[in-house]
Every structure is written in structure tokens, then in C-alpha cells.
C-alpha positions as CSV (number, residue, x, y, z in Angstrom):
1,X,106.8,74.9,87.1
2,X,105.6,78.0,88.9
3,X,107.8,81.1,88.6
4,X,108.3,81.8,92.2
5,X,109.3,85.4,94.0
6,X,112.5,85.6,95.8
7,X,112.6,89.0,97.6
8,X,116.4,90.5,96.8
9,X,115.5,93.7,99.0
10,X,113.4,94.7,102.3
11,X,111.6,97.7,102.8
12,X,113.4,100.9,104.4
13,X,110.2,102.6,105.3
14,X,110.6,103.1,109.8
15,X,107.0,101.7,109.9
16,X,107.9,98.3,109.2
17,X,111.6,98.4,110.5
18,X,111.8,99.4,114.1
19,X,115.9,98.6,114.3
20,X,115.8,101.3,111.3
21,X,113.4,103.8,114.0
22,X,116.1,102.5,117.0
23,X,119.1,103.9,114.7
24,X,117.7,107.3,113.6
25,X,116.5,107.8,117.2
26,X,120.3,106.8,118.5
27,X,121.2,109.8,116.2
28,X,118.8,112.4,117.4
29,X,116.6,112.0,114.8
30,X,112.6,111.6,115.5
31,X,110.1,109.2,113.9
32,X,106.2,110.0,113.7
33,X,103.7,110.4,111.0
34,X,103.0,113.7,109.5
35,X,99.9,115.4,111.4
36,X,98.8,117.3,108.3
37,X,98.5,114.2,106.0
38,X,96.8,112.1,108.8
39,X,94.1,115.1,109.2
40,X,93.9,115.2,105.2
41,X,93.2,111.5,104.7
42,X,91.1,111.6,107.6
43,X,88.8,114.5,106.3
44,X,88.9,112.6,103.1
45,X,86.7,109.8,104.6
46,X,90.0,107.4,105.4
47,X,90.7,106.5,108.7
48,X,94.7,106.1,109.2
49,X,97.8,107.0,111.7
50,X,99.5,108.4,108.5
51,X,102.9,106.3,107.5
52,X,105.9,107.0,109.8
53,X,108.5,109.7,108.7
54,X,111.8,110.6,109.6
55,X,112.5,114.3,110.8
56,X,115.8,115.7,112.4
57,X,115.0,117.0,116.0
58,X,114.7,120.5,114.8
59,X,111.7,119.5,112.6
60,X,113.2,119.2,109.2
61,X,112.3,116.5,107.0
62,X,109.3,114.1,106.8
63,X,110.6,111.4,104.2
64,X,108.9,107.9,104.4
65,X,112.0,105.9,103.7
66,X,115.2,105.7,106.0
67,X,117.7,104.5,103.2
68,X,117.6,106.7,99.9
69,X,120.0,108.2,97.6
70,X,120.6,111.9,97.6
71,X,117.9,113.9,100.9
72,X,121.4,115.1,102.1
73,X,119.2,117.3,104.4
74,X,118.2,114.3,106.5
75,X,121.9,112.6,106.1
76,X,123.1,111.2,108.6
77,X,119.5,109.6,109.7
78,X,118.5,108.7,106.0
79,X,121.5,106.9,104.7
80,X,123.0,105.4,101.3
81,X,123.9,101.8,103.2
82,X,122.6,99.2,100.9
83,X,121.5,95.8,101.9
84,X,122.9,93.7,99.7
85,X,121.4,90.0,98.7
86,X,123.4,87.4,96.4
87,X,121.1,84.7,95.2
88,X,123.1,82.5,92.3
89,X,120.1,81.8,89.8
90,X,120.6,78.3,87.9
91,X,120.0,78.3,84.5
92,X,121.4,75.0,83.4
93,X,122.3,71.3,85.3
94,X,120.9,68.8,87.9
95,X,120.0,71.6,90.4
96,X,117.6,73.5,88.0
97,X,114.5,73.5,89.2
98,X,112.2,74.7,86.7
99,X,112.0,75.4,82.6
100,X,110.6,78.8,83.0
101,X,112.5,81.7,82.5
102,X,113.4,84.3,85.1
103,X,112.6,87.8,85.4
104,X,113.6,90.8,88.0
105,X,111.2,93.5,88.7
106,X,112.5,96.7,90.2
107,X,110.2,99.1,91.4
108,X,109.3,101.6,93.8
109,X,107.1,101.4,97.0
110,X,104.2,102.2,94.7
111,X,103.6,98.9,94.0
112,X,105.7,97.2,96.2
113,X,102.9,99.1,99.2
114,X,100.1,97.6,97.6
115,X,101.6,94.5,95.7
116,X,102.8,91.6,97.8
117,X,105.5,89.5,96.0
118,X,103.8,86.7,95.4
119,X,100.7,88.6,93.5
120,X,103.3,89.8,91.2
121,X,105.0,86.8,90.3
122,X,101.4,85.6,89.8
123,X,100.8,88.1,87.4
124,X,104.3,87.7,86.1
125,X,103.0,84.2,85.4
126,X,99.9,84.5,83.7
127,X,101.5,87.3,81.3
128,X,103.9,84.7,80.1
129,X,102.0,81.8,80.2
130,X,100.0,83.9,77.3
131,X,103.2,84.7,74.8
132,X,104.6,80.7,76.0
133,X,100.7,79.8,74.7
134,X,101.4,81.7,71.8
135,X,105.1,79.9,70.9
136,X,103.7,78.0,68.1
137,X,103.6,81.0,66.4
138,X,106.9,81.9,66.6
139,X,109.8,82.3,69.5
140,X,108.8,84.7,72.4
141,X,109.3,88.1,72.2
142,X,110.6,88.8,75.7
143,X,110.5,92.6,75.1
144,X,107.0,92.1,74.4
145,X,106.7,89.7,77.8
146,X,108.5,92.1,80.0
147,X,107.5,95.7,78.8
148,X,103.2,93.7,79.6
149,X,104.3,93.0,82.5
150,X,105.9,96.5,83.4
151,X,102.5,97.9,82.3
152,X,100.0,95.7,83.7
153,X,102.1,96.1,87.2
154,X,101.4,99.9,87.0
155,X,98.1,99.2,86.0
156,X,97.6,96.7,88.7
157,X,99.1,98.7,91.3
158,X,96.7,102.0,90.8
159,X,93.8,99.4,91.0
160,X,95.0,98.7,94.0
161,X,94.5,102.4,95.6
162,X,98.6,103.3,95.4
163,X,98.9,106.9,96.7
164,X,102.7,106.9,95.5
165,X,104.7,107.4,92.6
166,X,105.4,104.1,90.5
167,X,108.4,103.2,88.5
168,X,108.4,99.8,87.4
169,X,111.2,98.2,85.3
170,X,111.0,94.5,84.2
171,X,113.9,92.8,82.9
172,X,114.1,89.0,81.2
173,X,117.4,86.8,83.0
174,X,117.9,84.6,79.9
């Protein structure tokens, strides 16, 4: 089998959820990229709108997410509210599907911006594929498995031009 992404979260950034802009503008909060990092990039060579920020009417603000922990300054328009997911993960019985093992990756929108989910469980395959190759030798090492995969998604994600911070945390779902 093929390990296969199942997203457990969506993005909260207002340029890819407009009922997210519709709510913070319902509030009196404003939504528009940041005019001194669109000139920046743009002097740099790029050519881009800038990401979408969220500001309170009086200016304040400019934070790319509209769902974050602590910013009280932009509470109420940036809230706590999760979105919760429940996905029940089979390890065992006639409705497993596969043999593999399953991981969770949580990271931040420096490589989730530049990392789709499927090129991650891609590379989330091929990493174990190499220590399941390597099982004759011995049983797997999953803190070896996950803390490669941790690193190579960093790694990956700078490759991939990432112009945020990265946190990356793998874990093994035995």
C-alpha cells in the first residue's frame, strides 16, 4: 500500500478563505495585503499582490492567519476557534486497508505554503520505504523514520522558496 494524506486541518490564512474575510469584515476588521511587502518583493525582481492580512479599521495589525493563539491585539477578528476533524485510524481487522504504518505531521504554513499534502506523504513514503528496505537488518527505528522525515520536510520545504518560519514535528501512530 501507499501511505496516503488525510488533511485533519484547513488553512486560516483570509487569502484562501473568503467566509474567514466575510467574518472579520462583519466585525469591522479590514483584509488587504501589506503595501510595503508587495513593493519589497516587487523591487526584489518578484511580481506578487502580497498575501492578505488582517488589520482592525484603525490600522493595527497585518497578521496572515485569521485563527491563532495569543495576537490579543487583533482579538476579536483573529480568534482561538478551532476546527476540529475526528478521523478513527484502523490499525487492526477486516476494514484495514493497508500494512503500512501511520504518521501525523504537524507543521506550520512554511511548508504547508509550499508543500501540498500529497508531496509529503510522497516523501513520507520514500523515507520509510528506505528503513522498511533496511528491516532485515533489524526492526525499524521509528525515531530514526520520523526525526528523517522531520528534517528532509524542512529541507524540502526551503528548496521550495518558503519565505516563512518552519516548525515541523513528525510523529509514528503505532
Amino acid at each position: 500500500g501507499v501511505l496516503r494524506p488525510i488533511p485533519l486541518s484547513g488553512d486560516h490564512s483570509p487569502s484562501v478563505r473568503p467566509d474567514e474575510v466575510e467574518r472579520i469584515e462583519k466585525l469591522g476588521g479590514e483584509v488587504r495585503s501589506n503595501p510595503w511587502e508587495k513593493a519589497m518583493v516587487n523591487a526584489a525582481g518578484g511580481n506578487v499582490k502580497g498575501c492578505l492580512r488582517v488589520y482592525h479599521s484603525n490600522g493595527v495589525g497585518g497578521l496572515n492567519m485569521t485563527r491563532a493563539l495569543g495576537d490579543v491585539y487583533l482579538k476579536p477578528l483573529v480568534i482561538p476557534n478551532p476546527e476540529s476533524t475526528l478521523n478513527l485510524i484502523r490499525k487492526e481487522g477486516k476494514n484495514r486497508t493497508d500494512d503500512h504504518p501511520s504518521f501525523l505531521v504537524l507543521a506550520t504554513d512554511g511548508i504547508w505554503d509550499v508543500l501540498p499534502n500529497e508531496k509529503v506523504a510522497e516523501l513520507a513514503q520514500n523515507i520509510y520505504s528506505l528503513y522498511a528496505h533496511n528491516e532485515a537488518q533489524g526492526p525499524i527505528d521509528y525515531s530514526n523514520v520520523v526525526q528523517s522525515m522531520s528534517l528532509n520536510l524542512v529541507q524540502m520545504a526551503q528548496r521550495a522558496g518558503t519565505r516563512d518560519n518552519i516548525t515541523c514535528m513528525v510523529l509514528h501512530l503505532p
